[in-house]
N, C-alpha and C positions, 0 to 999 in steps of 0.2 A: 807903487806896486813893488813887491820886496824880489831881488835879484837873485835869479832862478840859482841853485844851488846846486853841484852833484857833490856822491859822497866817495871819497875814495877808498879804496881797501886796496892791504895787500895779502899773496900767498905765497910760502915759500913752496915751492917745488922741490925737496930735497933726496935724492938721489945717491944711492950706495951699492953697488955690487948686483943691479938688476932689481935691488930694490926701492919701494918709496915709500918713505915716512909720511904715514897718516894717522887723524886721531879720529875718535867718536864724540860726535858731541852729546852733550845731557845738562839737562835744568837750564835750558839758553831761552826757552822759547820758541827759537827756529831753528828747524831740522833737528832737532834731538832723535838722535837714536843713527842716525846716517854716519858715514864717514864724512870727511874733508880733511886740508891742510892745514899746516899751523898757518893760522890768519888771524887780522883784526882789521880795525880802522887808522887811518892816520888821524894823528892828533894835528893839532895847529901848532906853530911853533916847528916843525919838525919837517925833513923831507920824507918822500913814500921811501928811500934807500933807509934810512934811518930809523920811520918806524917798523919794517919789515925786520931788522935787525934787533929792538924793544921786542917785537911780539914773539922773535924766536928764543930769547930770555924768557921772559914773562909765560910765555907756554910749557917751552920744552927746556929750558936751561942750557941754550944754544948760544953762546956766542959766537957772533960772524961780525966782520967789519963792513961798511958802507961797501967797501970798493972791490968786496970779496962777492956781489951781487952781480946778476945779469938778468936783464930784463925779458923773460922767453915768449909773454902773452898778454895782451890787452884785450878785455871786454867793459864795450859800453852795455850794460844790461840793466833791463826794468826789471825790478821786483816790488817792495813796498816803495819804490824813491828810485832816482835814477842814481843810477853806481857805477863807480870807473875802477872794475876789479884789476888788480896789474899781478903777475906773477912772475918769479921771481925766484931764480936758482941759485946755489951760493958755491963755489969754486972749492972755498974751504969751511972749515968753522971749527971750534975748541968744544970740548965736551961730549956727551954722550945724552943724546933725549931720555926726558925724564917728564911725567906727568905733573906741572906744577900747579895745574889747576883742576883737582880732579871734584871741584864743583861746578863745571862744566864740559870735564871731558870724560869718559869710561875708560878709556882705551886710548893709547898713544904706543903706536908702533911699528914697523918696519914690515912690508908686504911686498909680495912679486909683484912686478910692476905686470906680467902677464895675466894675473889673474888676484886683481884689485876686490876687495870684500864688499858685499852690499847690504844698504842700498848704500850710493853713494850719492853725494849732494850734486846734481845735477848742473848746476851751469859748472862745477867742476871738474866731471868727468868729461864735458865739452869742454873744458878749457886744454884738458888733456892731452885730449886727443887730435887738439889745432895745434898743440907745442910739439907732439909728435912728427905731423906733417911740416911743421917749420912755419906753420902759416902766423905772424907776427901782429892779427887783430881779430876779431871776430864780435859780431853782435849777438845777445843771447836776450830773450823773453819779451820781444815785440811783438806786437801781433804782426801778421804778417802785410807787407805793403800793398794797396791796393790802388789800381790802374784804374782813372775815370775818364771817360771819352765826352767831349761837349757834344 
């Protein structure tokens, strides 16, 4: 029997003057048309500091260093596969966001954090909203747990 697998992903959570850099996704397959954060998958070979660091190049033309990262939220979450989403704020970073992949994104850019654009991709805007509270894990898209008495 082959060894249960999860997938990892990271987000950057990036933060400027009350605002947060989001993009739109488009031609992904999932959630196109929503917002979200610059995210991907970790590759092998690589830490999740390291590829959250690749994906904010590869998206927005972000450079941040591993240690320029802090880790703000953990979700175990079912969707198609189980997935260990982590997010991820960065202290500093070089450049200015820029759409590098705009055959999956429409839109990359900077929003009041009070008043976020919709729709927005849901286990994200729960991820948000547990960084906000400070709360450091959360489980998102289980059914809910059910109590059976013998």
């Amino acid at each position: 029997m082959p060894r249960f697998q999860l997938i990892p992903e990271v987000h950057l959570v990036l933060q400027q003057r009350g605002q947060l850099l989001l993009l739109q996704r488009a031609h992904t397959g999932y959630a196109d048309g929503q917002y979200s954060l610059v995210a991907g998958h970790a590759d092998g070979g690589e830490t999740v500091r390291q590829a959250m660091c690749r994906e904010a190049w590869e998206e927005a033309g972000l450079t941040i260093a591993p240690d320029d990262l802090a880790l703000r939220h953990v979700i175990h979450r079912l969707s198609d596969g189980e997935r260990l989403s982590m997010f991820f704020s960065a202290t500093r970073w070089q450049g200015e966001p820029v759409n590098r992949e705009p055959h999956k994104c429409s839109h990359l850019g900077w929003f009041d954090e009070g008043a976020l654009p919709e729709p927005l991709v849901p286990y994200v805007r729960h991820a948000l909203g547990q960084i906000a509270r400070g709360v450091p894990y959360s489980e998102f898209g289980w059914p809910q747990a059910t109590t059976t008495t013998p």
